[in-house]
LUMPAVEX-975104 format. One line per field, with one value per atom (N, C-alpha, C, O): x, z, y; residue number from 1; chain; residue in three letters. Coordinates in Angstrom, 3 decimals, padded with zeros to 6 digits. Each point is the difference from the previous one (the first is absolute). Example, Ala and Ser with C-alpha at 12.3 -4.5 7.8 and 13.67 -1.06 7.14 Angstrom:
BEGIN
c1	(013.190_-000.890_000.900_001.036_-001.386_000.820_-000.770_000.509)
c3	(007.800_000.000_000.000_000.665_-001.385_000.060_000.730_000.169)
c2	(-005.690_001.190_001.200_-000.019_001.069_001.190_001.090_001.108)
resi	(1_1_1_1_2_2_2_2)
chain	(A_A_A_A_A_A_A_A)
resn	(ALA_ALA_ALA_ALA_SER_SER_SER_SER)
***
This chain:
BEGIN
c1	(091.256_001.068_000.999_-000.403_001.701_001.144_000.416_-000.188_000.776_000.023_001.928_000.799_-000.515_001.182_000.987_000.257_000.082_001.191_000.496_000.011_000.597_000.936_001.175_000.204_000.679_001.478_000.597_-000.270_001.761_001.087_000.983_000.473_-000.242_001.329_001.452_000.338_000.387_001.322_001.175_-000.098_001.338_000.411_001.214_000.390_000.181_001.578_-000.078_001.025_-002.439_-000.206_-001.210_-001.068_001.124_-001.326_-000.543_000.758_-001.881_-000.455_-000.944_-000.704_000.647_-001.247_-000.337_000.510_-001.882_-001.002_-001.247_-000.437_000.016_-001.249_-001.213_-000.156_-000.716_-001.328_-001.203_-000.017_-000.778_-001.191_-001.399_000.051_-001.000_-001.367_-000.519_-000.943_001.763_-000.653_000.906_-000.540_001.979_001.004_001.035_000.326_000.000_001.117_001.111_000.240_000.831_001.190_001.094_000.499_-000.056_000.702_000.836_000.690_-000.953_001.017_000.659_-000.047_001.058_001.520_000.797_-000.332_001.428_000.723_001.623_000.519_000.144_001.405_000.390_-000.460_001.294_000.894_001.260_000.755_-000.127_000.726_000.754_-000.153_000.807_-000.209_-000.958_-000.309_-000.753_-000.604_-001.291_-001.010_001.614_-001.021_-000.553_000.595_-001.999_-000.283_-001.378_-000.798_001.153_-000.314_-001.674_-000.004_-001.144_-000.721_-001.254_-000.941_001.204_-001.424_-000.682_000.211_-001.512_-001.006_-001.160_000.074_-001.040_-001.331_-001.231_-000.433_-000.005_-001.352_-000.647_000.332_-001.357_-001.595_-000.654_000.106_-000.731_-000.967_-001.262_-000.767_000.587_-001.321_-000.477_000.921_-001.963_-000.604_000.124_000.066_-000.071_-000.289_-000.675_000.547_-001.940_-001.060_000.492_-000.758_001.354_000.948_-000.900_-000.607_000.109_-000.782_001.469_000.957_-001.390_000.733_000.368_-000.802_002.100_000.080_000.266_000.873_-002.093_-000.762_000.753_000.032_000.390_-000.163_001.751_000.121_000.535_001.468_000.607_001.025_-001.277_001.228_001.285_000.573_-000.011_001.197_000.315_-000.668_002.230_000.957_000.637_000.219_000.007_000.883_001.213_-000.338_001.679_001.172_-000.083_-000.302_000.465_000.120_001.561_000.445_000.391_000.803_-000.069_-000.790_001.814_000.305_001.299_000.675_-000.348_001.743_000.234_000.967_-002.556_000.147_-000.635_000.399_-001.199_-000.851_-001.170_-000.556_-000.118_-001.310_-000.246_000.826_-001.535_-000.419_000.088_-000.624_001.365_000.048_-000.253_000.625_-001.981_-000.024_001.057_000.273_000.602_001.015_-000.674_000.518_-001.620_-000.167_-001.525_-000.577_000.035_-001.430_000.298_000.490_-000.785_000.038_-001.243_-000.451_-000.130_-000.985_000.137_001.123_-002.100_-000.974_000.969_000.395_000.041_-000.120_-001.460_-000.216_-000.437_-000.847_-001.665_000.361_-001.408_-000.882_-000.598_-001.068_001.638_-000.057_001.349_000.204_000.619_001.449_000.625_-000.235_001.296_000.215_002.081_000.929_-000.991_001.110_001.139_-000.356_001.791_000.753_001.287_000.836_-001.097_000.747_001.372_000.384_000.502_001.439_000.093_-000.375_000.706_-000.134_001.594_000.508_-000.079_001.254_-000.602_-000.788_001.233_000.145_001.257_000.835_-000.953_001.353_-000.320_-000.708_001.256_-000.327_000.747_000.799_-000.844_000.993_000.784_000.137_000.487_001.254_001.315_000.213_000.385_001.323_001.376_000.289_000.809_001.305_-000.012_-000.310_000.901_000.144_-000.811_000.405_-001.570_-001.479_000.281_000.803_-001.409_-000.844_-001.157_000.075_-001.208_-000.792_-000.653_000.609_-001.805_-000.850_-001.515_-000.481_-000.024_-001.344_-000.874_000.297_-001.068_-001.422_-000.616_-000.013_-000.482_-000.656_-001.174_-000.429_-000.231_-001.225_-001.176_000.328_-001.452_-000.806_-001.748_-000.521_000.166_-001.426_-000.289_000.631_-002.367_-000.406_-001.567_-000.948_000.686_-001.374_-000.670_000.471_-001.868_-001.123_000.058_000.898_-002.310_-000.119_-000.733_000.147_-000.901_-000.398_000.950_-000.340_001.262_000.725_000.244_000.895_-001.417_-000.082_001.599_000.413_000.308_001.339_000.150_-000.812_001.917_000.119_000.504_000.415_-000.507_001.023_001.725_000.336_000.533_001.367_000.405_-000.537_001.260_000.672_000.685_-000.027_000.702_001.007_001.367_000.339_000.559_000.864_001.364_000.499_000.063_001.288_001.678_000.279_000.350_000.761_001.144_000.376_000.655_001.206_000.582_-000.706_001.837_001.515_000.706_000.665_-001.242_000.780_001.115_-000.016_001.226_001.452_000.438_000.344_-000.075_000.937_001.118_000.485_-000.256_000.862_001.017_-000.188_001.550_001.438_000.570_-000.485_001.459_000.425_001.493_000.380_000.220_001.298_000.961_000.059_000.955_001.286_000.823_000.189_000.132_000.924_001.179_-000.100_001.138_000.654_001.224_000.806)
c3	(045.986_000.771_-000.958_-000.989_001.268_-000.670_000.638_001.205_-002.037_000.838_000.203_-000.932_002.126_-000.088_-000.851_-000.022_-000.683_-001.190_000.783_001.223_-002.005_000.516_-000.305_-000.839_002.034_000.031_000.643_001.168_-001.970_000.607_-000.043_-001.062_001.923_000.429_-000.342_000.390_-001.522_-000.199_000.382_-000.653_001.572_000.416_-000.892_-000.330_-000.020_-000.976_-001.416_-000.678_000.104_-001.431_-000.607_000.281_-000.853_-001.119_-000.530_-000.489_000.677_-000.448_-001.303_000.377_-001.412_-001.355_000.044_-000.505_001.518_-000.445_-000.710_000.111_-000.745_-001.106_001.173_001.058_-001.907_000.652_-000.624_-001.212_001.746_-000.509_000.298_000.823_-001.423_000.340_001.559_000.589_-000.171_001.003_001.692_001.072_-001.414_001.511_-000.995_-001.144_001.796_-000.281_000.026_000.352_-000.610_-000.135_001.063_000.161_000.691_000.722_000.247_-000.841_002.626_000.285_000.414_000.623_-001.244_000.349_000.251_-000.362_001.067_000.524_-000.119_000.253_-000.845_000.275_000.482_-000.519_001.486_000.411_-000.361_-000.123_-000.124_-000.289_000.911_-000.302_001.230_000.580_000.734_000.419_000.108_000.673_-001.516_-000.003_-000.983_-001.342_000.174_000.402_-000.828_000.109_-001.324_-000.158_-000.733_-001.187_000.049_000.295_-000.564_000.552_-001.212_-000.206_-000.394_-000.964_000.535_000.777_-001.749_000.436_-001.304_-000.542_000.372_-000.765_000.824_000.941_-001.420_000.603_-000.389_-000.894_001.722_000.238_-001.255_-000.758_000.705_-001.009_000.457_-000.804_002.082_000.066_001.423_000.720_000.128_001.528_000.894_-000.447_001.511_000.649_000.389_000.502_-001.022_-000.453_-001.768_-000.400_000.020_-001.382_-000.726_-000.580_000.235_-001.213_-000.319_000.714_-002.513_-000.801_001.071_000.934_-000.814_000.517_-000.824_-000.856_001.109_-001.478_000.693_-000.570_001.738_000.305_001.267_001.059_-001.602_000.528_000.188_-000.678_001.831_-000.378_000.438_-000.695_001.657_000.299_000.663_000.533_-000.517_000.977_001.058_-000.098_001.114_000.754_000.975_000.520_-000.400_000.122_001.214_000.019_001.709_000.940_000.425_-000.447_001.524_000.342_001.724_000.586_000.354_001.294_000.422_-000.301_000.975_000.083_001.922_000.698_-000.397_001.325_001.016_001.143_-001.684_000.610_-000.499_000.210_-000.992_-000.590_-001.299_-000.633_000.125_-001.583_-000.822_000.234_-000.952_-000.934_-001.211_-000.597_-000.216_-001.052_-000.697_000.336_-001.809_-000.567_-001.068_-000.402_-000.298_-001.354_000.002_000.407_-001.024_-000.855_-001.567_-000.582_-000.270_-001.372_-000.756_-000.043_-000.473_-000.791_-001.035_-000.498_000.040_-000.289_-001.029_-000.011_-001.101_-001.108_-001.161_-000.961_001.392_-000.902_001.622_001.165_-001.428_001.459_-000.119_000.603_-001.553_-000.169_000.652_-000.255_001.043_-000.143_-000.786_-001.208_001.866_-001.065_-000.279_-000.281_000.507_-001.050_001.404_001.009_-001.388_000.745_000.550_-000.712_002.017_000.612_000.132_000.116_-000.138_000.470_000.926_-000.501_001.356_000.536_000.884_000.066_000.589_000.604_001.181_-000.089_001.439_000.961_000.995_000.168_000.360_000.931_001.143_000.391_000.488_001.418_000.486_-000.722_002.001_001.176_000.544_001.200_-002.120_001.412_-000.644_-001.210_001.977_000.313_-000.265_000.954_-001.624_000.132_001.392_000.789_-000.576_001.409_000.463_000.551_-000.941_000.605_-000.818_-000.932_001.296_-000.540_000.669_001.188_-001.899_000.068_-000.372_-000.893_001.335_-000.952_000.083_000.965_-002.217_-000.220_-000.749_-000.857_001.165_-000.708_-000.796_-000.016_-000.626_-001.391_-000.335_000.503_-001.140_-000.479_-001.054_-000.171_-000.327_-001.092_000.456_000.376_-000.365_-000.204_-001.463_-000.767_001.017_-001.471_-000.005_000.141_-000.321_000.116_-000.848_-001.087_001.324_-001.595_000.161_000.530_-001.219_-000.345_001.557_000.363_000.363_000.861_001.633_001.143_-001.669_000.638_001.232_000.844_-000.926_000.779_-000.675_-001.118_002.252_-000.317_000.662_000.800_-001.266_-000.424_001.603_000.767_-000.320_000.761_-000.823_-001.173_002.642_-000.483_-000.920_000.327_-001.123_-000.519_001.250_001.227_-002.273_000.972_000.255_-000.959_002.281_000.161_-000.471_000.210_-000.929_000.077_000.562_000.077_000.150_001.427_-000.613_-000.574_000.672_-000.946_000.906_000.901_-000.761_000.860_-001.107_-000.996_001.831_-000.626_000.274_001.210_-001.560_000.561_-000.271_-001.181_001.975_-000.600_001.346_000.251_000.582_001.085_-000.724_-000.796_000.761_-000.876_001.132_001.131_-001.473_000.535_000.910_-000.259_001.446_-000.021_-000.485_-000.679_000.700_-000.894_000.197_001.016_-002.202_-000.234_001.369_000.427_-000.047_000.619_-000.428_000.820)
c2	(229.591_-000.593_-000.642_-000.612_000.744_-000.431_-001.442_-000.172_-000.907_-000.843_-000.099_000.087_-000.247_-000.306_-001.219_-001.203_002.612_-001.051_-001.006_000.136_-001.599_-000.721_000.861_000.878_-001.547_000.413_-000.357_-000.280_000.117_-001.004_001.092_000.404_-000.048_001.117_-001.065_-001.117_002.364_-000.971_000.895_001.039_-001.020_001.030_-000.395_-001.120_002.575_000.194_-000.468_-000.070_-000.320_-000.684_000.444_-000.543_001.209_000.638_-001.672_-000.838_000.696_-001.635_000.716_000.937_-001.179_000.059_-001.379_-001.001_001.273_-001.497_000.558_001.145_-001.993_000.380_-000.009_-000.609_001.734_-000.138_-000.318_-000.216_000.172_-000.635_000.994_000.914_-001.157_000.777_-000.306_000.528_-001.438_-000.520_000.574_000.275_-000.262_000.566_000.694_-000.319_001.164_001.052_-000.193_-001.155_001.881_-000.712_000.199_001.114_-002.362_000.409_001.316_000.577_-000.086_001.602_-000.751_-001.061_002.059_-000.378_001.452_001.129_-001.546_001.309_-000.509_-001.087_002.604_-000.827_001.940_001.016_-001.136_001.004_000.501_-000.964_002.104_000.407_001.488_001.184_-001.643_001.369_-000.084_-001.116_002.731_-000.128_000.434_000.704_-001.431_000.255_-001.397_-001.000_001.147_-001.474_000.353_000.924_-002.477_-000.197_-000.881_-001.195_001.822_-001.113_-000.218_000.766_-001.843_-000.697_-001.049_-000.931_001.583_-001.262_000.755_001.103_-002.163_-000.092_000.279_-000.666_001.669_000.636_-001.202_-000.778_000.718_-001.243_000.276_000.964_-001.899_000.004_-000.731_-000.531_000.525_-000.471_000.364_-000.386_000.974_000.396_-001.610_-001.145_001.534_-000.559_-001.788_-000.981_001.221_-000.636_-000.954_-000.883_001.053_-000.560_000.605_-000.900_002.070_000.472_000.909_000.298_000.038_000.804_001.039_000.015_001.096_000.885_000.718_-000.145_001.622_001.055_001.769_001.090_-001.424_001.537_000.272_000.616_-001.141_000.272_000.677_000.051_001.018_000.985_000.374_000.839_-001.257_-000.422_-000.854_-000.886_001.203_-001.269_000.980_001.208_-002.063_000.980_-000.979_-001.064_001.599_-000.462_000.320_001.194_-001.853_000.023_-000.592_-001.057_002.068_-000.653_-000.122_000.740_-001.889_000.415_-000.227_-000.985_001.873_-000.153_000.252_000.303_-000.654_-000.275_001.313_000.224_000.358_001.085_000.161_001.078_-002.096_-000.040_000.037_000.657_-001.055_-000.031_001.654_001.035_-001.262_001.725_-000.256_-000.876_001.892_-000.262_000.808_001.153_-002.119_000.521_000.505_001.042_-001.439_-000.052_-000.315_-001.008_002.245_-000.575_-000.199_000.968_-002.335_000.471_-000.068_-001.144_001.886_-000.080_-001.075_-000.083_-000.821_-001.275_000.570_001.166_-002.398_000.397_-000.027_000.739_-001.648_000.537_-000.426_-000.173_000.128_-000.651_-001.056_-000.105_-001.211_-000.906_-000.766_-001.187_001.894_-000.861_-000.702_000.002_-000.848_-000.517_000.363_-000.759_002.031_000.606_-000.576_-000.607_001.048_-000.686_001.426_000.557_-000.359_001.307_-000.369_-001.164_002.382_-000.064_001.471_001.061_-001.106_001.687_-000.667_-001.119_002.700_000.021_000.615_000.941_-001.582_000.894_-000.034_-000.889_001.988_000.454_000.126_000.928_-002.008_000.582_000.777_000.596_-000.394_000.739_-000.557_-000.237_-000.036_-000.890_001.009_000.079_000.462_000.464_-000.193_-000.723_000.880_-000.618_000.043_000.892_-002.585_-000.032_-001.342_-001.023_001.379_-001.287_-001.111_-000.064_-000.641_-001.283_-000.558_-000.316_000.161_-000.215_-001.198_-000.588_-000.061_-000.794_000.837_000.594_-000.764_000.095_-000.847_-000.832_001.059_-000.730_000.742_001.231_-001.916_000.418_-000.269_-001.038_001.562_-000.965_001.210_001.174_-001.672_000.729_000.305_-001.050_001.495_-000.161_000.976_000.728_-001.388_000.339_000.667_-000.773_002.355_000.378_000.253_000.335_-000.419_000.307_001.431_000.653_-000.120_001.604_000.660_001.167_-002.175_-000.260_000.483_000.304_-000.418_-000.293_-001.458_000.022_-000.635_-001.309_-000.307_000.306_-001.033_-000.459_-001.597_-000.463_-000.204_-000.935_-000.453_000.868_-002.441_-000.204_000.225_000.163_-000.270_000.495_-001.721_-001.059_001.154_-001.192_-000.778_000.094_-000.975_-000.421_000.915_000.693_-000.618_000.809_-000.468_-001.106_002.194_-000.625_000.638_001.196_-001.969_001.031_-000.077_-001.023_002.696_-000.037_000.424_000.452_-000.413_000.771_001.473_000.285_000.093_001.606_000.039_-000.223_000.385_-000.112_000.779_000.049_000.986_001.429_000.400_001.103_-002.588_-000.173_-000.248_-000.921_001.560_-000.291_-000.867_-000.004_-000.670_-000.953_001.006_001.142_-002.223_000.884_-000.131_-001.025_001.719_000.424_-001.540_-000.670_000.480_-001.691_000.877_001.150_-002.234_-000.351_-000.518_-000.439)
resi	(1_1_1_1_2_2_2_2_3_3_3_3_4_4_4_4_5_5_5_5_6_6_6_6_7_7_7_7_8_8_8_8_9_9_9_9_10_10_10_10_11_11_11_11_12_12_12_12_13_13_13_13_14_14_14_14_15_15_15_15_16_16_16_16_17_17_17_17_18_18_18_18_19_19_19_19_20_20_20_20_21_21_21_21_22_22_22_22_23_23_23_23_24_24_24_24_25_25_25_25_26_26_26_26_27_27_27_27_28_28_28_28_29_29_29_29_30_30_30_30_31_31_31_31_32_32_32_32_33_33_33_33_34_34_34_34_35_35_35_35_36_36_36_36_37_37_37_37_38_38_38_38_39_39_39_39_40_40_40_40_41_41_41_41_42_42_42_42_43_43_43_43_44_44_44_44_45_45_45_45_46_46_46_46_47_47_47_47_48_48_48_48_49_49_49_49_50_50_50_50_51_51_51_51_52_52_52_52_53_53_53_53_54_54_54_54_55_55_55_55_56_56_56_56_57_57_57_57_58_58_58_58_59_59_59_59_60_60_60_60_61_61_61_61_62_62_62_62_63_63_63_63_64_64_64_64_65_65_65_65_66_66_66_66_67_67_67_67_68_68_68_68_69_69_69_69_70_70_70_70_71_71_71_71_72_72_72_72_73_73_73_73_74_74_74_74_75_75_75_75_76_76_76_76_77_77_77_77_78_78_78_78_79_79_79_79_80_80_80_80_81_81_81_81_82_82_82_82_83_83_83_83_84_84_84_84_85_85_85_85_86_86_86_86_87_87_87_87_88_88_88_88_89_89_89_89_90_90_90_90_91_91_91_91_92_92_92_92_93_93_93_93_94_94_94_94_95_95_95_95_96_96_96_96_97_97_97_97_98_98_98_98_99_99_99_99_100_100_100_100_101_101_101_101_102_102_102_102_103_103_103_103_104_104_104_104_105_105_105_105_106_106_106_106_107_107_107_107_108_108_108_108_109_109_109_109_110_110_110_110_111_111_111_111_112_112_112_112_113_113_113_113_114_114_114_114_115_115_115_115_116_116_116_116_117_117_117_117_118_118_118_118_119_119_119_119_120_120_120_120_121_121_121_121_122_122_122_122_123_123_123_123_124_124_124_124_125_125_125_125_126_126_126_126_127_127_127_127_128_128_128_128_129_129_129_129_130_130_130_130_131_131_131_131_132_132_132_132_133_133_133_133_134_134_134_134)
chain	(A_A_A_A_A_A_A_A_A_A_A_A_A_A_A_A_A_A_A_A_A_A_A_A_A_A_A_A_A_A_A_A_A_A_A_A_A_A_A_A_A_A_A_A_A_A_A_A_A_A_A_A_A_A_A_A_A_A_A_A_A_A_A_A_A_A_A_A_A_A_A_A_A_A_A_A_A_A_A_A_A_A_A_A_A_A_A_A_A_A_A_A_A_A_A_A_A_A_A_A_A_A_A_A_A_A_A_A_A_A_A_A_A_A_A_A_A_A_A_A_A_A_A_A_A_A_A_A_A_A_A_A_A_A_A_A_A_A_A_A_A_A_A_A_A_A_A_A_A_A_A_A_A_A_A_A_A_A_A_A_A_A_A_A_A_A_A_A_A_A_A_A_A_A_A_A_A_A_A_A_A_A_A_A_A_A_A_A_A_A_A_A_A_A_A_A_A_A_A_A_A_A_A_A_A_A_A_A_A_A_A_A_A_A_A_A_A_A_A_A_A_A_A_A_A_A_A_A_A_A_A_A_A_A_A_A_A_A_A_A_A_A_A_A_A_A_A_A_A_A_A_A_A_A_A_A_A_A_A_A_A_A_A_A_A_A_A_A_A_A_A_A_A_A_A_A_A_A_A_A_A_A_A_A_A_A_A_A_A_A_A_A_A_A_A_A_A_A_A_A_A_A_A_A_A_A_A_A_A_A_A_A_A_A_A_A_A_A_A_A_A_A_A_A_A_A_A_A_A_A_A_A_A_A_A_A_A_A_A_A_A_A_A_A_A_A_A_A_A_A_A_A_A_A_A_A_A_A_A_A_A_A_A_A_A_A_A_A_A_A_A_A_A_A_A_A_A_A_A_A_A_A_A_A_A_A_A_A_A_A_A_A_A_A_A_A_A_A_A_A_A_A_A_A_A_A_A_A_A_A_A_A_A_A_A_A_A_A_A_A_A_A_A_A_A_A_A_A_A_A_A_A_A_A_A_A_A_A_A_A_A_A_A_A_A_A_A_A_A_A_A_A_A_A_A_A_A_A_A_A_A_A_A_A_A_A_A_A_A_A_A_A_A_A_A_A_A_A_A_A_A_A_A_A_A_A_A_A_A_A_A_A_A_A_A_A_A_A_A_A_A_A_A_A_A_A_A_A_A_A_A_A_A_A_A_A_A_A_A_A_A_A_A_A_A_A_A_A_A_A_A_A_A_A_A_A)
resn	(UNK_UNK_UNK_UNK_UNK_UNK_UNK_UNK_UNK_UNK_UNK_UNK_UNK_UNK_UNK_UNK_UNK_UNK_UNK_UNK_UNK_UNK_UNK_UNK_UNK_UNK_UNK_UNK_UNK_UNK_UNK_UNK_UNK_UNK_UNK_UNK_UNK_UNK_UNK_UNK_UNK_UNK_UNK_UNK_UNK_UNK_UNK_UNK_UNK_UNK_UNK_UNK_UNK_UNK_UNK_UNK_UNK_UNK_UNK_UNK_UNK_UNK_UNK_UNK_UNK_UNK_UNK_UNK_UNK_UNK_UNK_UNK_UNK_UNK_UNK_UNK_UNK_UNK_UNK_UNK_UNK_UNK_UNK_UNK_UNK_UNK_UNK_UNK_UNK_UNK_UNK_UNK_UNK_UNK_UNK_UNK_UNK_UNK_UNK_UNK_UNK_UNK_UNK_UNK_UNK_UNK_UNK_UNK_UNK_UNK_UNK_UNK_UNK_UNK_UNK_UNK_UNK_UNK_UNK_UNK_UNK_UNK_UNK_UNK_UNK_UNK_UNK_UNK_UNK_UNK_UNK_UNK_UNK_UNK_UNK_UNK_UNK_UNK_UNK_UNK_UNK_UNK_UNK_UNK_UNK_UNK_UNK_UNK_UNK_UNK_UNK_UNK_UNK_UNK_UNK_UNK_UNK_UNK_UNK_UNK_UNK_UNK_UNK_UNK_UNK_UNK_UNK_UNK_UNK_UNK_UNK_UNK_UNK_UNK_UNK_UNK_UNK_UNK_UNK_UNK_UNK_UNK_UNK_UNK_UNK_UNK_UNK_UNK_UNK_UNK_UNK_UNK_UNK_UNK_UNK_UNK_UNK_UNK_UNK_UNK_UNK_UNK_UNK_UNK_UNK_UNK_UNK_UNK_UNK_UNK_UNK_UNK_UNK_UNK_UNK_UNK_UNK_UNK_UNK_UNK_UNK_UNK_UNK_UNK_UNK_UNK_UNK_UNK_UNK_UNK_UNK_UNK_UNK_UNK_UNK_UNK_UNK_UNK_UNK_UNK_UNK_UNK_UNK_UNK_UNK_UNK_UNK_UNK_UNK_UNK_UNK_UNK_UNK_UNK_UNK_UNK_UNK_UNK_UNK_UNK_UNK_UNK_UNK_UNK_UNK_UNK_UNK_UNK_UNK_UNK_UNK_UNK_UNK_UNK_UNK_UNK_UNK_UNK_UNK_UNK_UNK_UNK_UNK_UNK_UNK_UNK_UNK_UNK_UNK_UNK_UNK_UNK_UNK_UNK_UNK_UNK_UNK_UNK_UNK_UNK_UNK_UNK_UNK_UNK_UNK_UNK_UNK_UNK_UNK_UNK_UNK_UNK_UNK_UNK_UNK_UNK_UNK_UNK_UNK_UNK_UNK_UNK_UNK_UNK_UNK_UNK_UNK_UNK_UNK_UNK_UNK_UNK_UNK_UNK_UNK_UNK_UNK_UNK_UNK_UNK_UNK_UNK_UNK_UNK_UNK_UNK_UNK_UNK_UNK_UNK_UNK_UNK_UNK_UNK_UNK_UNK_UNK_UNK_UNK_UNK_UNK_UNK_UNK_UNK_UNK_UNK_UNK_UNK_UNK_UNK_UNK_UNK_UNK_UNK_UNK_UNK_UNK_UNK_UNK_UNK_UNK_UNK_UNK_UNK_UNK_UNK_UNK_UNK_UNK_UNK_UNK_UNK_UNK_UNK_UNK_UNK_UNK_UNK_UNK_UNK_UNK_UNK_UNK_UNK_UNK_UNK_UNK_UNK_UNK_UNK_UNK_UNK_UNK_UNK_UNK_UNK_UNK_UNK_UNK_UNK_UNK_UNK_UNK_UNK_UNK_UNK_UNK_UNK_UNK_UNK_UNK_UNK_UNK_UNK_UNK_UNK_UNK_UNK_UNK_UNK_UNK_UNK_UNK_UNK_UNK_UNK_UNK_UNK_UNK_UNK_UNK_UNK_UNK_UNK_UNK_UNK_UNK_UNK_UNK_UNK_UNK_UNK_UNK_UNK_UNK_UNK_UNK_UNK_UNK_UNK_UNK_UNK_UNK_UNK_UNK_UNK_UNK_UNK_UNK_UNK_UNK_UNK_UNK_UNK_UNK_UNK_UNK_UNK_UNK_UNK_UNK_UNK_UNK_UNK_UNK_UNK_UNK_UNK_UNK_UNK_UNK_UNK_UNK_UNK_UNK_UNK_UNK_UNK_UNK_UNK_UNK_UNK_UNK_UNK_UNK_UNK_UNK_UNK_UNK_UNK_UNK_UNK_UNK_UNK_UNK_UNK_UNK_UNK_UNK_UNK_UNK_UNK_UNK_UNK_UNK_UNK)
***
């Protein structure tokens, strides 16, 4: 069992906080478009607070209001955790829409047993143009 990382969702600001052997390093998400930029620090320890020996991925969940979609599995960097992800994802939103979604991470062993979800964090996709000045 993986234990759910701490996490402080920071929206529109890439945060680099240090981590420790003990909690991971804050996910954070900043948007661009309907590109959205998202880091965080794989776990380093199960559930139960023992060493975590057998890690093998993360996976990037989004909702933009029709249910949870996985965006992204990334493979562990190493199955000790530890290492610190940057991945890109793109949702579906349209010229035209705007949206909000939620965000958030989990984290599974080799086992596959997976993590509760982190904490969520919620961005505005904006690809609504404004109207014509006057």
């Amino acid at each position: 069992m993986i234990k759910q990382w701490i996490a402080f969702l920071i929206i529109a600001f890439l945060i680099m906080a240090g981590s420790s052997s003990v909690m991971a390093m804050p996910l954070s998400a900043a948007p661009s478009g309907a590109e959205i930029t998202i880091e965080y620090g794989e776990p380093t320890i199960n559930s139960d607070g023992s060493v975590l020996k057998d890690l093998a991925k993360t996976t990037i969940y989004y909702n933009i209001g029709s249910g949870p979609v996985k965006a992204a599995d990334i493979p562990a960097t190493i199955n000790t955790g530890g290492g610190t992800i940057i991945h890109k994802i793109i949702l579906p939103v349209s010229q035209g829409e705007e949206v909000t979604a939620d965000l958030w991470a989990t984290a599974s062993d080799t086992t596959g047993n997976e993590s509760e979800k982190s904490n969520i964090v919620r961005v505005v996709v904006d690809m609504l143009p404004p109207s014509p000045p006057k």
